[in-house]
Structure formats: structure tokens, C-alpha cells
C-alpha positions in Angstrom: -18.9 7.4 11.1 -16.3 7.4 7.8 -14.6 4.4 7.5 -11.2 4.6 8.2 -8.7 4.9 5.4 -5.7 2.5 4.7 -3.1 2.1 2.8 -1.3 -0.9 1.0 2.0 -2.1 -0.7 3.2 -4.8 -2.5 7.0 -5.6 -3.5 7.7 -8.1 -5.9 11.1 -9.6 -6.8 9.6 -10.3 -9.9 7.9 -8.4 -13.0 4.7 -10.5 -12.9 1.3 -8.4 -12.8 -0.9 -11.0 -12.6 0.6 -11.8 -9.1 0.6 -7.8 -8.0 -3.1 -7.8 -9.2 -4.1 -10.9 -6.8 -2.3 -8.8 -4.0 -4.3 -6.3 -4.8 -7.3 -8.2 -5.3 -6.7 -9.6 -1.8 -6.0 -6.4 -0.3 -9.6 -4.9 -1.5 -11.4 -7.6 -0.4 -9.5 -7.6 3.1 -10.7 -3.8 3.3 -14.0 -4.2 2.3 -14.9 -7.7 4.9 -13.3 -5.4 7.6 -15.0 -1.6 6.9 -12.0 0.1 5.7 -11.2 2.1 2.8 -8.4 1.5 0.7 -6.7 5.1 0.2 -4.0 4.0 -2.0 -1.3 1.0 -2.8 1.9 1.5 -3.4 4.1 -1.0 -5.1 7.8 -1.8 -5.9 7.3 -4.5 -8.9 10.8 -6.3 -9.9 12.5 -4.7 -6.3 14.6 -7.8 -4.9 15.0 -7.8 -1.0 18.2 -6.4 -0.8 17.1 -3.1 -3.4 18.1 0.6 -1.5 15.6 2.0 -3.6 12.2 2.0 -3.1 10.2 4.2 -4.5 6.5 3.1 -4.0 8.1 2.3 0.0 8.9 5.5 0.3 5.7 6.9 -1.0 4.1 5.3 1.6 6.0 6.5 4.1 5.5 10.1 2.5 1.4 9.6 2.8 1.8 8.3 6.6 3.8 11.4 7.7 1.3 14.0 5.7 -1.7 12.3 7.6 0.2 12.4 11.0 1.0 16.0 10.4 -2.7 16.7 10.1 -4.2 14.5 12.6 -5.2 16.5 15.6 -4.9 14.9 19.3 
């Protein structure tokens, strides 16, 4: 059986990369101790709470309604 396939983000209020890469870091090895593969992560770096746009949100958003549309029940 393929592992399953997930997908991450990360939003900083801050422009910092070394704390997006621990987040990442984290993510990885959160998907590897549990079987799962990370598809992608997504990221809005320097995007304060209150920010309307949201581009890496939105992509993820984007990738969740592709694989809905081609899941098969």
C-alpha cells in the first residue's frame, strides 16, 4: 500500500528562515515517524494574522480541491 500523501503550511509573522526551516524540519520528521508522504508545503513567510492575502493558503486550498475532484468514492 502507498503511503498516503500530505500536505503542510507554515505562516510566519516574521521574515526569519531559519524558523520556517525548523517547521519544516519538524513537519518531515512528523511524516516520516507516522508513514506519510509529504506532497508539498506551502508557506506565507512575513504574513501577520490579520493579512487577506495568502497566497501559499490558498495554494493549499487549490491542491485539496484538485485531489477531491479526482478521488473516486
Amino acid at each position: 500500500m502507498a503511503a498516503p500523501v500530505v500536505y503542510g503550511y507554515i505562516r510566519t509573522a516574521t521574515e526569519d528562515p531559519a524558523g520556517v526551516l525548523e517547521h519544516r524540519v519538524a513537519m518531515e520528521m512528523w511524516c516520516a515517524r507516522e508513514g506519510w508522504r509529504l506532497g508539498a508545503v506551502f508557506q506565507d513567510v512575513g504574513s501577520p494574522l490579520d493579512a487577506e492575502e495568502r497566497p501559499g493558503f490558498r495554494g493549499l486550498l487549490g491542491t485539496r480541491r484538485r485531489c477531491r475532484t479526482r478521488q473516486r468514492w
